[in-house]
mmCIF entry with sequence, helices, sheets and N, C-alpha, C, O atoms, coordinates in Angstrom:
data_MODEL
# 
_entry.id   MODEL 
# 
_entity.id                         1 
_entity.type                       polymer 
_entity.pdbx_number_of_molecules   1 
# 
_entity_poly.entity_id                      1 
_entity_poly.type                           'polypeptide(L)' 
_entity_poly.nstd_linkage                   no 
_entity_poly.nstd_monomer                   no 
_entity_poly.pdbx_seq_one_letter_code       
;(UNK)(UNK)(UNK)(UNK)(UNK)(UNK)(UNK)(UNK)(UNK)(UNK)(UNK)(UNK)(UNK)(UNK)(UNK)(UNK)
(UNK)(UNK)(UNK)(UNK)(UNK)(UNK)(UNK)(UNK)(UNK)(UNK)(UNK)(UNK)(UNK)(UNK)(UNK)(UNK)
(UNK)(UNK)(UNK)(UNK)(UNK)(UNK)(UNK)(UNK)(UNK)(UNK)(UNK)(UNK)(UNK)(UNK)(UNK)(UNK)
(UNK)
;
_entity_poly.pdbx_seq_one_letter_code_can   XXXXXXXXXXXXXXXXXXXXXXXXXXXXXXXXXXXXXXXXXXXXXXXXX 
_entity_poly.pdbx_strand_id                 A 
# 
loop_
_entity_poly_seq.entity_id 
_entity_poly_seq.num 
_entity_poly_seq.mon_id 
_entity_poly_seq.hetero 
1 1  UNK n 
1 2  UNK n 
1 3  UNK n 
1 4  UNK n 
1 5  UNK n 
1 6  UNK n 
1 7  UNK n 
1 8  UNK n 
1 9  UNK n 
1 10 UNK n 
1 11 UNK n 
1 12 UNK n 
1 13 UNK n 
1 14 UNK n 
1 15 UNK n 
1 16 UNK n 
1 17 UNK n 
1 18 UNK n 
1 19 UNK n 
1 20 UNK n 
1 21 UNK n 
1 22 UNK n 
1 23 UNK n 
1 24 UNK n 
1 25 UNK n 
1 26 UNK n 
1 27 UNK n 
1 28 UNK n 
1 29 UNK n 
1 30 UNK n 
1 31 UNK n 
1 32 UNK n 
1 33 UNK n 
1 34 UNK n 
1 35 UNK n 
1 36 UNK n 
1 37 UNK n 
1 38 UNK n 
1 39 UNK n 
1 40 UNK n 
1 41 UNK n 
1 42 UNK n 
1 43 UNK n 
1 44 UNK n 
1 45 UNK n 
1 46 UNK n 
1 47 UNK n 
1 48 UNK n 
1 49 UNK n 
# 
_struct_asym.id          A 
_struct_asym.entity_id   1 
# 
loop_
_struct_conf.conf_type_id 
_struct_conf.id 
_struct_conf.pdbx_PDB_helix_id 
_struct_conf.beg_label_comp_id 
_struct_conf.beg_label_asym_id 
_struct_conf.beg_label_seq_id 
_struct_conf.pdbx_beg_PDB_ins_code 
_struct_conf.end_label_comp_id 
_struct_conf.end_label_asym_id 
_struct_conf.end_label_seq_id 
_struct_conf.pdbx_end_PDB_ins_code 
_struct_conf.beg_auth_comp_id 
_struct_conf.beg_auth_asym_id 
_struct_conf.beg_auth_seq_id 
_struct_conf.end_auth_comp_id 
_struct_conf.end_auth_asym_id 
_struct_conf.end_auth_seq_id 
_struct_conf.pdbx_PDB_helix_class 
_struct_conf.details 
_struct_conf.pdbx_PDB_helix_length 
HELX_P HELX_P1 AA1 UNK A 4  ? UNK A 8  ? UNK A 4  UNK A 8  5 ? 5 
HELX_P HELX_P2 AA2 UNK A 23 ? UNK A 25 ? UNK A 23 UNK A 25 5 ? 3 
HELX_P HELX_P3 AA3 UNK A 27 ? UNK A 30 ? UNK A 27 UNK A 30 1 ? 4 
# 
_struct_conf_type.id          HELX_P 
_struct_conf_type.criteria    ? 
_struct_conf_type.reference   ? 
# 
loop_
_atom_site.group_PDB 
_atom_site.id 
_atom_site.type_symbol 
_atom_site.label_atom_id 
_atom_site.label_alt_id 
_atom_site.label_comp_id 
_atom_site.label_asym_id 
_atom_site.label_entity_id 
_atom_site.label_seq_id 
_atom_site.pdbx_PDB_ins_code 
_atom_site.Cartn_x 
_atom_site.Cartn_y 
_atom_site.Cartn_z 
_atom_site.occupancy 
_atom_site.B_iso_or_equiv 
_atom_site.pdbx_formal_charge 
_atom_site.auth_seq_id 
_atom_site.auth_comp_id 
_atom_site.auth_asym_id 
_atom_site.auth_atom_id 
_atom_site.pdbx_PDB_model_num 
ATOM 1   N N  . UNK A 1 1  ? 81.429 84.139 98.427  1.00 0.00 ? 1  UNK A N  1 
ATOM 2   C CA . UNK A 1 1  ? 80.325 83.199 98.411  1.00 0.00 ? 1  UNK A CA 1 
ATOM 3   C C  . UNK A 1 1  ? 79.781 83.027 97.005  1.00 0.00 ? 1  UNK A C  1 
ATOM 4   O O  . UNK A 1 1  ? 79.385 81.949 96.563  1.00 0.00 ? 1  UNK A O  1 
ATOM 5   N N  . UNK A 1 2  ? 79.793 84.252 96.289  1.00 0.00 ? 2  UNK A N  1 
ATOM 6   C CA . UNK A 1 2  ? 79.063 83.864 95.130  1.00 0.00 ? 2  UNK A CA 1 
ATOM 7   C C  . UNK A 1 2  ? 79.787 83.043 94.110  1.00 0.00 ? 2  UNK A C  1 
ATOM 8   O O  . UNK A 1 2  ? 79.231 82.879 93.024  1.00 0.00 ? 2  UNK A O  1 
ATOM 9   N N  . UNK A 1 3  ? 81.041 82.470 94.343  1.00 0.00 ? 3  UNK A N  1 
ATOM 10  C CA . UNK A 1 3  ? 81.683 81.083 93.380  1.00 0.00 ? 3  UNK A CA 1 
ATOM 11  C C  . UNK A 1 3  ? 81.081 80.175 94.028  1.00 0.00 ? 3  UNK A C  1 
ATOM 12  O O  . UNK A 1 3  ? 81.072 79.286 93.176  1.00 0.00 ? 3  UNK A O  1 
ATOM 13  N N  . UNK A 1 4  ? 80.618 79.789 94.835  1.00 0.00 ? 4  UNK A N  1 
ATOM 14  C CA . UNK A 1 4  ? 79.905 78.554 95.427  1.00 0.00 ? 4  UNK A CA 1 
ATOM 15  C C  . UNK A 1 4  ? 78.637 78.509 94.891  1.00 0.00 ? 4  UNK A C  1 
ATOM 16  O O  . UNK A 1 4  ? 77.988 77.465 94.829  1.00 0.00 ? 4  UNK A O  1 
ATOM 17  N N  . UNK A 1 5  ? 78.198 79.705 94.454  1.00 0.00 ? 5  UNK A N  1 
ATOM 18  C CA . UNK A 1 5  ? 76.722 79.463 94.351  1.00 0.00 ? 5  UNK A CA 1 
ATOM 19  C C  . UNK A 1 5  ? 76.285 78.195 93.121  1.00 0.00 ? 5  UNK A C  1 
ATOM 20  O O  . UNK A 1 5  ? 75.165 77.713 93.297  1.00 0.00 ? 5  UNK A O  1 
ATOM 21  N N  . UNK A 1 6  ? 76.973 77.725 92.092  1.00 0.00 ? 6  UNK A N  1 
ATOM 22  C CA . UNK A 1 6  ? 76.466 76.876 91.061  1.00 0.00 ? 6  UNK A CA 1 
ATOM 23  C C  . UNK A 1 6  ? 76.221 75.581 92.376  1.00 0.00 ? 6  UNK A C  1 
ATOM 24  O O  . UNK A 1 6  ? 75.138 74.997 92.397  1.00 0.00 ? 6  UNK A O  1 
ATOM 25  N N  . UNK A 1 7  ? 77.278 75.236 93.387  1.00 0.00 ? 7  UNK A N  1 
ATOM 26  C CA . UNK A 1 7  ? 76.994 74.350 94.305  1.00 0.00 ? 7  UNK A CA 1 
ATOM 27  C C  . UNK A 1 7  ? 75.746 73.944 95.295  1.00 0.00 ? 7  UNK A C  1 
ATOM 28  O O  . UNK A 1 7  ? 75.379 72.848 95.721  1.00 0.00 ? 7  UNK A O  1 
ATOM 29  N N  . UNK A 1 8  ? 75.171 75.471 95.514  1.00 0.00 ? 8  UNK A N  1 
ATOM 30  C CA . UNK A 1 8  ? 74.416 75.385 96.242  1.00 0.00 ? 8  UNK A CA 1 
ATOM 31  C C  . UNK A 1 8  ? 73.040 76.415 95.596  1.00 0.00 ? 8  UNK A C  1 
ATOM 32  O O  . UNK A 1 8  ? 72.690 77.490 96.084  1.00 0.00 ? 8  UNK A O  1 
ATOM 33  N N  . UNK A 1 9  ? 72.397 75.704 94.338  1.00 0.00 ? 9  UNK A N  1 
ATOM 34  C CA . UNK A 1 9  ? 71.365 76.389 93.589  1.00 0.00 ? 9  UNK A CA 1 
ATOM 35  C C  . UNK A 1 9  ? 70.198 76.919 94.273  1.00 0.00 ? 9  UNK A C  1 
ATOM 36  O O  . UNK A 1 9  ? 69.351 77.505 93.597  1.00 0.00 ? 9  UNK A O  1 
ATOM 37  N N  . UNK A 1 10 ? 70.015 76.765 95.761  1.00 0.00 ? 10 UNK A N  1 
ATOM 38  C CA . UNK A 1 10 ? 69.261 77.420 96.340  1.00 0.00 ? 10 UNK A CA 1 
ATOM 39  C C  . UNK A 1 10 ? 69.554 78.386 97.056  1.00 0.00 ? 10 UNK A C  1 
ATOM 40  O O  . UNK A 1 10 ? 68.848 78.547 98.051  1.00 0.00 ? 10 UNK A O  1 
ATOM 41  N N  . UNK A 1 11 ? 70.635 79.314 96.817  1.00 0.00 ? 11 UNK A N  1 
ATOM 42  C CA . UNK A 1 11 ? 71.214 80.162 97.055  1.00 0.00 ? 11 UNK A CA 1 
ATOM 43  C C  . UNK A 1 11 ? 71.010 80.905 96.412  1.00 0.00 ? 11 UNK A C  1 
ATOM 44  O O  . UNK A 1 11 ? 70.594 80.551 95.309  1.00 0.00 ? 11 UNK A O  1 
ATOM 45  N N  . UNK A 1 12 ? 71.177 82.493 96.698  1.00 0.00 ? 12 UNK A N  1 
ATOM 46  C CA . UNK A 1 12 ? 70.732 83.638 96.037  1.00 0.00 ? 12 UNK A CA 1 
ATOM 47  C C  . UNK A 1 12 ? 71.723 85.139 96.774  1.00 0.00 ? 12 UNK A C  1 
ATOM 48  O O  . UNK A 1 12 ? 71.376 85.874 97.699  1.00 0.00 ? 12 UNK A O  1 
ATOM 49  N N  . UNK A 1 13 ? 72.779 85.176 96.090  1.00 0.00 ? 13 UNK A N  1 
ATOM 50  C CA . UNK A 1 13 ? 73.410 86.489 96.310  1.00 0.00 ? 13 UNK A CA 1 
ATOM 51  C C  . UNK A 1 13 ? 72.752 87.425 96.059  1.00 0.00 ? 13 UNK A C  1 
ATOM 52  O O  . UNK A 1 13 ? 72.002 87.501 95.086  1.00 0.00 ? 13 UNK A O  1 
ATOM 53  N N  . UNK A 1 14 ? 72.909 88.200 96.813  1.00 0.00 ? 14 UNK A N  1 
ATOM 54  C CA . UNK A 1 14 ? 71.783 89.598 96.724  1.00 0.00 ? 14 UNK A CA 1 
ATOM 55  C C  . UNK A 1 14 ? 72.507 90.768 96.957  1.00 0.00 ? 14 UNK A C  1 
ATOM 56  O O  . UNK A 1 14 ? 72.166 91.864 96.511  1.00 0.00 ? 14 UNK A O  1 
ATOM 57  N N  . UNK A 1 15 ? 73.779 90.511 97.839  1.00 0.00 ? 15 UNK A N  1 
ATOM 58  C CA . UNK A 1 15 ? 74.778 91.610 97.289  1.00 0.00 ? 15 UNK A CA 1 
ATOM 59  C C  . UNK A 1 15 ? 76.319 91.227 98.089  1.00 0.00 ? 15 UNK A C  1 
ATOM 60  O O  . UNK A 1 15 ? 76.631 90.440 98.982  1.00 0.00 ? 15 UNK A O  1 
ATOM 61  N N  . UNK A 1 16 ? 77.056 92.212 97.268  1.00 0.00 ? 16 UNK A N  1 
ATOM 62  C CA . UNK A 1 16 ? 78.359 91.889 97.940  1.00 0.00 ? 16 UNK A CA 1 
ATOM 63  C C  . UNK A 1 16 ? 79.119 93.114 98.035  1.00 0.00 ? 16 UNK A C  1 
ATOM 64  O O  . UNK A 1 16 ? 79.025 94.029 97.217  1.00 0.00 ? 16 UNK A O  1 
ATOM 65  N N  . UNK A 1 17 ? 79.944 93.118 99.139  1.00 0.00 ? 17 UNK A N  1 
ATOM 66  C CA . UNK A 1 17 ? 80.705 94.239 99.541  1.00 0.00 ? 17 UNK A CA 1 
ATOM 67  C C  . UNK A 1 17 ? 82.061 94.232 99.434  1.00 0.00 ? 17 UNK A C  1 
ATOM 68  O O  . UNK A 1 17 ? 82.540 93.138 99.137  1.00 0.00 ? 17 UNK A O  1 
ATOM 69  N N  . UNK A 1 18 ? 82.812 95.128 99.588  1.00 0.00 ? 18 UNK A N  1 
ATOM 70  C CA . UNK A 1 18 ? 83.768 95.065 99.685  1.00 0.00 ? 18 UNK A CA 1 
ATOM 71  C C  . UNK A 1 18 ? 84.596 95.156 100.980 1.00 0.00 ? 18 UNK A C  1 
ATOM 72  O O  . UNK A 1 18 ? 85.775 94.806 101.041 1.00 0.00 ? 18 UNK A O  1 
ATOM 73  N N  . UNK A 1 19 ? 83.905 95.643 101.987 1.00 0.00 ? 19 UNK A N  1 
ATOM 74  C CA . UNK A 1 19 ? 84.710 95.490 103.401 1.00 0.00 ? 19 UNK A CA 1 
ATOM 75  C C  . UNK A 1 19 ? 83.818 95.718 104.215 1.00 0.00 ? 19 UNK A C  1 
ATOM 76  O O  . UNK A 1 19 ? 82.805 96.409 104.108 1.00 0.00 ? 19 UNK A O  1 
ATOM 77  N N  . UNK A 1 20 ? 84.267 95.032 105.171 1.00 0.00 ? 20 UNK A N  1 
ATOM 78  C CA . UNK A 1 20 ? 83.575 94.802 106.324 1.00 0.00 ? 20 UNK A CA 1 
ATOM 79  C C  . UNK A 1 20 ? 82.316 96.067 107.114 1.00 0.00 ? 20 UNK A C  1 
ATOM 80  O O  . UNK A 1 20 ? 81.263 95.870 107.721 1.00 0.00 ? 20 UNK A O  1 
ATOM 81  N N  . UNK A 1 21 ? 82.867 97.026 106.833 1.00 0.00 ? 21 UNK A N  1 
ATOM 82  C CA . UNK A 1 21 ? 81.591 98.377 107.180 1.00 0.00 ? 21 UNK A CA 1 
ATOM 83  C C  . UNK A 1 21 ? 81.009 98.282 106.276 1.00 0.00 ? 21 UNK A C  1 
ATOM 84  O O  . UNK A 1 21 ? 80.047 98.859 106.782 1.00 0.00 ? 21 UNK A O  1 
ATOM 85  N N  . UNK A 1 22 ? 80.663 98.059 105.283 1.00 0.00 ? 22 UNK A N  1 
ATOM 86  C CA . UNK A 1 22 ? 79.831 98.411 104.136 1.00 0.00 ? 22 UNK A CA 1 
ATOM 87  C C  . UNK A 1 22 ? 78.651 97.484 104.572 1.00 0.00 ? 22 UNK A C  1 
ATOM 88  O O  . UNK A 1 22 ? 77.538 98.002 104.479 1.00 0.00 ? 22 UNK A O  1 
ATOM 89  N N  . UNK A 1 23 ? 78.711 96.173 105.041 1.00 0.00 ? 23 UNK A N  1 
ATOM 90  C CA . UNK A 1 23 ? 77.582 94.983 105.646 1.00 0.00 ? 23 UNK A CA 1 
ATOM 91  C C  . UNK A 1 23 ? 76.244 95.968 105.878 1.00 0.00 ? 23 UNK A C  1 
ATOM 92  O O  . UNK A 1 23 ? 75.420 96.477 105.119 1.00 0.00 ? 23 UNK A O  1 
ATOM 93  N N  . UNK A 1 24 ? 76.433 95.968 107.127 1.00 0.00 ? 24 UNK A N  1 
ATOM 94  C CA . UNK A 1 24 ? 75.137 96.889 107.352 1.00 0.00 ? 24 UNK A CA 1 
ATOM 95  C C  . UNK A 1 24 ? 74.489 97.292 106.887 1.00 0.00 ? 24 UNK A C  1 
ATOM 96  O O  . UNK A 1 24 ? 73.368 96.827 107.094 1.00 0.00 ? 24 UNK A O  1 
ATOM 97  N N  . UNK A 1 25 ? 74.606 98.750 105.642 1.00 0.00 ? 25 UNK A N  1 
ATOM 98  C CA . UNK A 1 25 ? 73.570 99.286 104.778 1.00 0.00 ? 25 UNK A CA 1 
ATOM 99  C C  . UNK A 1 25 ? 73.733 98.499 103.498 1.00 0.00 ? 25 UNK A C  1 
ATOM 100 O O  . UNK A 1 25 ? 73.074 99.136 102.675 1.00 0.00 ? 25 UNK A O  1 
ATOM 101 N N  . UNK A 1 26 ? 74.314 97.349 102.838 1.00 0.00 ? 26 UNK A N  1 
ATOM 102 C CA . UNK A 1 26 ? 73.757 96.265 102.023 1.00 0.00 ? 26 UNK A CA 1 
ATOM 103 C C  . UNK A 1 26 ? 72.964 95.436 102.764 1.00 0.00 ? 26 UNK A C  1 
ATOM 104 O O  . UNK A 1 26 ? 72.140 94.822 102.087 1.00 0.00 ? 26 UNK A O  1 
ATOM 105 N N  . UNK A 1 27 ? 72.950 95.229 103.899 1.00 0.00 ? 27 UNK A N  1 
ATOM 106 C CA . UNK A 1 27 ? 71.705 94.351 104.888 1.00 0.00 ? 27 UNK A CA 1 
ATOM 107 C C  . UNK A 1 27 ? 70.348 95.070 104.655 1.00 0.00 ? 27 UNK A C  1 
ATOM 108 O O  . UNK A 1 27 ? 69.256 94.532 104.478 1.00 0.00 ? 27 UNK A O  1 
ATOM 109 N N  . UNK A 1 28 ? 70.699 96.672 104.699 1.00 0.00 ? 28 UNK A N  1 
ATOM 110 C CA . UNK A 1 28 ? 69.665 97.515 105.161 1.00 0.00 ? 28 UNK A CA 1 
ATOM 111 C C  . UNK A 1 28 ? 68.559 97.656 103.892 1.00 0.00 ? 28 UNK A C  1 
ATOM 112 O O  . UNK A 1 28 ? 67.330 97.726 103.910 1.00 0.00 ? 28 UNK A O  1 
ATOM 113 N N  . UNK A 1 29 ? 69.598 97.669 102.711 1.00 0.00 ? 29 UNK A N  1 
ATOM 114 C CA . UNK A 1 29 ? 69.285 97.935 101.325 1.00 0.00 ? 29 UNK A CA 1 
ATOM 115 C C  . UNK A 1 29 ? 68.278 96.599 101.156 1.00 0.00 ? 29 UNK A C  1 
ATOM 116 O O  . UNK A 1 29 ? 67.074 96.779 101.339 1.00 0.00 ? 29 UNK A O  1 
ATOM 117 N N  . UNK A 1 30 ? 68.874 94.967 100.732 1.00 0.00 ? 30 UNK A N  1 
ATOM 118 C CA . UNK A 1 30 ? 68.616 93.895 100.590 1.00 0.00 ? 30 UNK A CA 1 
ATOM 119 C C  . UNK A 1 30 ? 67.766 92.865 101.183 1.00 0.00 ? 30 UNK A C  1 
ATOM 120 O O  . UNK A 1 30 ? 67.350 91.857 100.612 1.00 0.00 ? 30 UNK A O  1 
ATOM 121 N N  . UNK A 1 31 ? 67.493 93.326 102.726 1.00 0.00 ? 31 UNK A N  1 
ATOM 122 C CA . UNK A 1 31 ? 67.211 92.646 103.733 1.00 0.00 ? 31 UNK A CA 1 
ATOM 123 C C  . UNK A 1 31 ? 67.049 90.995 103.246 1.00 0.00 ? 31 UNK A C  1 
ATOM 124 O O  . UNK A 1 31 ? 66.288 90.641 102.346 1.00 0.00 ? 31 UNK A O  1 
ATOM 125 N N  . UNK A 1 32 ? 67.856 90.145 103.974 1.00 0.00 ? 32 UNK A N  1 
ATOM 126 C CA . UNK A 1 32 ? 68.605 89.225 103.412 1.00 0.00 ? 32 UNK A CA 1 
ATOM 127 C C  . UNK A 1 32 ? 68.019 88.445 104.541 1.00 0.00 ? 32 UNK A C  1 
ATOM 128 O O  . UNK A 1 32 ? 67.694 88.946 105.617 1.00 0.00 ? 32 UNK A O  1 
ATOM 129 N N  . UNK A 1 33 ? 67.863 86.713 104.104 1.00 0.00 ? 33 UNK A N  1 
ATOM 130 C CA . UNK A 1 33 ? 67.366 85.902 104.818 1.00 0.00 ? 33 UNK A CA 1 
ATOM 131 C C  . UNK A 1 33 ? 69.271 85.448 106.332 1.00 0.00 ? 33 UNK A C  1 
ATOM 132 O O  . UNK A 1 33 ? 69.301 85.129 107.520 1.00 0.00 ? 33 UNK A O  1 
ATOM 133 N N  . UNK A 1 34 ? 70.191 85.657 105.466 1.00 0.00 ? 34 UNK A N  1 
ATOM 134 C CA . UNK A 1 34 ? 71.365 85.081 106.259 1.00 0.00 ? 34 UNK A CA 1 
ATOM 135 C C  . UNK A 1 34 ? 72.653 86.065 105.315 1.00 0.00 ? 34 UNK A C  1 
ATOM 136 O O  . UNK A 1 34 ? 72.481 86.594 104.217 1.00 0.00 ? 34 UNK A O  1 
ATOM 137 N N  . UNK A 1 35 ? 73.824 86.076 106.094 1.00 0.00 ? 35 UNK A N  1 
ATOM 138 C CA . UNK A 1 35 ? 74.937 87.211 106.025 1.00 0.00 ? 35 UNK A CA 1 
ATOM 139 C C  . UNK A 1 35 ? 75.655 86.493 106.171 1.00 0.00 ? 35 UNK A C  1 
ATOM 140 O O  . UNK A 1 35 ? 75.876 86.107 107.319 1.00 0.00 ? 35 UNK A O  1 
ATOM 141 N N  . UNK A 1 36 ? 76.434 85.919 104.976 1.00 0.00 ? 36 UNK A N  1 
ATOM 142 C CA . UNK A 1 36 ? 78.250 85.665 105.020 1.00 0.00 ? 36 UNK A CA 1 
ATOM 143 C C  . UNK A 1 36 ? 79.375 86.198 105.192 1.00 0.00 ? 36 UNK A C  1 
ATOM 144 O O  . UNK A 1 36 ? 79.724 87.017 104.342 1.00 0.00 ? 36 UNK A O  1 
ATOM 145 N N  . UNK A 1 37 ? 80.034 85.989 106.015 1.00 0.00 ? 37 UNK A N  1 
ATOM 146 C CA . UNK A 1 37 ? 81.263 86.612 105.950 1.00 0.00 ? 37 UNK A CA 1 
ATOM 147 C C  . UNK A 1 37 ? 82.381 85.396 105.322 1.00 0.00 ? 37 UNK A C  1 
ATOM 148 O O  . UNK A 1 37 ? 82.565 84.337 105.921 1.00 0.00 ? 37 UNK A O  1 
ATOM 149 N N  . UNK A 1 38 ? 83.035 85.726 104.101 1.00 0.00 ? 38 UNK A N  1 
ATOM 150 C CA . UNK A 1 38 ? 83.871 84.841 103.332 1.00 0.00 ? 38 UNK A CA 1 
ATOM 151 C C  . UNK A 1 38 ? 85.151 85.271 103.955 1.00 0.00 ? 38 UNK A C  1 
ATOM 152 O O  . UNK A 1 38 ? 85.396 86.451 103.708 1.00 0.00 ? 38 UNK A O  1 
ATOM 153 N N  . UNK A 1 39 ? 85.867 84.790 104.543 1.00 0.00 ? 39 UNK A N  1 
ATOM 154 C CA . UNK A 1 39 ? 87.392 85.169 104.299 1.00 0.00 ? 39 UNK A CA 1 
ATOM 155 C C  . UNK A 1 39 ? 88.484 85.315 103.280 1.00 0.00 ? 39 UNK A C  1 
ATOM 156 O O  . UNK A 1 39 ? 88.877 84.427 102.523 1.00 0.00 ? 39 UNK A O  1 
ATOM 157 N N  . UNK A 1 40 ? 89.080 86.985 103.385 1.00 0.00 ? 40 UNK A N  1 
ATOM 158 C CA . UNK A 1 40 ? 89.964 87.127 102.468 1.00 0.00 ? 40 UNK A CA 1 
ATOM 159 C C  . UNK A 1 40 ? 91.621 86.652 102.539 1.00 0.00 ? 40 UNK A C  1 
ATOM 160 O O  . UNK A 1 40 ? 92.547 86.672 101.728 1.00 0.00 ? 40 UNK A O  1 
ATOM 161 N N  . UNK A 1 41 ? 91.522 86.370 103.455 1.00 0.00 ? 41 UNK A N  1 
ATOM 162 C CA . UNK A 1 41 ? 93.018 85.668 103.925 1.00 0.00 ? 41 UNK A CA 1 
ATOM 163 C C  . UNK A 1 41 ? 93.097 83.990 104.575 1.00 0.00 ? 41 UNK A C  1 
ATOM 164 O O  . UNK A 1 41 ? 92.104 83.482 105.096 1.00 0.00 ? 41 UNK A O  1 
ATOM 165 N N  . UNK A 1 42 ? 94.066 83.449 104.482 1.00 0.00 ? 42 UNK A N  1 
ATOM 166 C CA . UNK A 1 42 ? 94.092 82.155 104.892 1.00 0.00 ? 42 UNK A CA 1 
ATOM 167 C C  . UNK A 1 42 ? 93.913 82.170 106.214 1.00 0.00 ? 42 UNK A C  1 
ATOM 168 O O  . UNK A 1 42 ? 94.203 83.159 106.887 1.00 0.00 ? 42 UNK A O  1 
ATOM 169 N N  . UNK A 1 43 ? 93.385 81.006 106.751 1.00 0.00 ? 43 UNK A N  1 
ATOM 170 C CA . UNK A 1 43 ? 92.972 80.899 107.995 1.00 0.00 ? 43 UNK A CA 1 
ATOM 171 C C  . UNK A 1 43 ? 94.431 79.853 108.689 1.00 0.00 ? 43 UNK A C  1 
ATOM 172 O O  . UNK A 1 43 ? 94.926 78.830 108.215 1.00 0.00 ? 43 UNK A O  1 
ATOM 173 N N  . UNK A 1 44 ? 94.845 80.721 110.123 1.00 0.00 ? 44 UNK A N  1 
ATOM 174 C CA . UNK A 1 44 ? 95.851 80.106 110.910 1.00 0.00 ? 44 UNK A CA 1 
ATOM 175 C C  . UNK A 1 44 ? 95.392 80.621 111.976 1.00 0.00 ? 44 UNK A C  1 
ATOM 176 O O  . UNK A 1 44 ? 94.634 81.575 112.151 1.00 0.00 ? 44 UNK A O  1 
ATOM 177 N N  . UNK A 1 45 ? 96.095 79.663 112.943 1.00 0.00 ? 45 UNK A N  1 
ATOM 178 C CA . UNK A 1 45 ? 96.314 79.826 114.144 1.00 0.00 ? 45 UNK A CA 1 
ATOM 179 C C  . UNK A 1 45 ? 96.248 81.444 114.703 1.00 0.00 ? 45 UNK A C  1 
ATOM 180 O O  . UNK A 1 45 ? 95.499 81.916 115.558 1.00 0.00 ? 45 UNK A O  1 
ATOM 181 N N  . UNK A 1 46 ? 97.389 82.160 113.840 1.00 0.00 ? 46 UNK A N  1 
ATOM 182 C CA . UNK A 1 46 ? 97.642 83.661 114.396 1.00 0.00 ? 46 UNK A CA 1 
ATOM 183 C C  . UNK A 1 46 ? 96.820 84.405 113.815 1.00 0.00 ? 46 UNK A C  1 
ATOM 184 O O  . UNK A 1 46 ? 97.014 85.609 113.986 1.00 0.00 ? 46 UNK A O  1 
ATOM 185 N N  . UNK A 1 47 ? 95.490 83.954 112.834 1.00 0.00 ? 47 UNK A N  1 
ATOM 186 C CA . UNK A 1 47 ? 94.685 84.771 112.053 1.00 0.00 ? 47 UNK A CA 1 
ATOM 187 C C  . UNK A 1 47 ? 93.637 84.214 111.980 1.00 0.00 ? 47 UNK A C  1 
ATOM 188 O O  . UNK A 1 47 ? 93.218 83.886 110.870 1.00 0.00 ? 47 UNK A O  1 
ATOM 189 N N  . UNK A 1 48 ? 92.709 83.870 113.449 1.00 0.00 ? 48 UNK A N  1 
ATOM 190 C CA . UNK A 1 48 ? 91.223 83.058 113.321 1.00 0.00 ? 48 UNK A CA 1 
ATOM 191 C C  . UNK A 1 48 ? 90.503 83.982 112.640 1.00 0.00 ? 48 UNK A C  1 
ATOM 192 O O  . UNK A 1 48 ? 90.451 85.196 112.440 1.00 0.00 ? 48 UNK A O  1 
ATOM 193 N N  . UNK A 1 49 ? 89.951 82.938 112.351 1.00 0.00 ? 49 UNK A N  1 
ATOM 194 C CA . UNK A 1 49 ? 88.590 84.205 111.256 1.00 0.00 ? 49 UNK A CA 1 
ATOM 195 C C  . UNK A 1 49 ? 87.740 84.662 112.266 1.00 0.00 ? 49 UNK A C  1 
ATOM 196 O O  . UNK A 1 49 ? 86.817 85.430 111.996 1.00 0.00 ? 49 UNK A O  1 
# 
């Protein structure tokens, strides 16, 4: 998400993780208005996000 951010200047990264368990206590840490999940792989049929 945070390469998008020049797009969307009312945006504010507040943190980023590296895998999927880690969410939680950066939520816990940050308490964040909304939680992205970006996908690291292409999106198909055999791999819905």
């Amino acid at each position: 998400m945070a390469p998008c951010s020049p797009w969307s200047p009312d945006l504010e990264v507040v943190a980023e993780v590296g895998r999927g368990d880690e969410v939680v206590a950066a939520a816990e840490q940050t308490h964040p208005d909304l939680a992205l999940r970006w996908p690291t792989t292409a999106w198909s049929s055999a791999n819905p996000l």
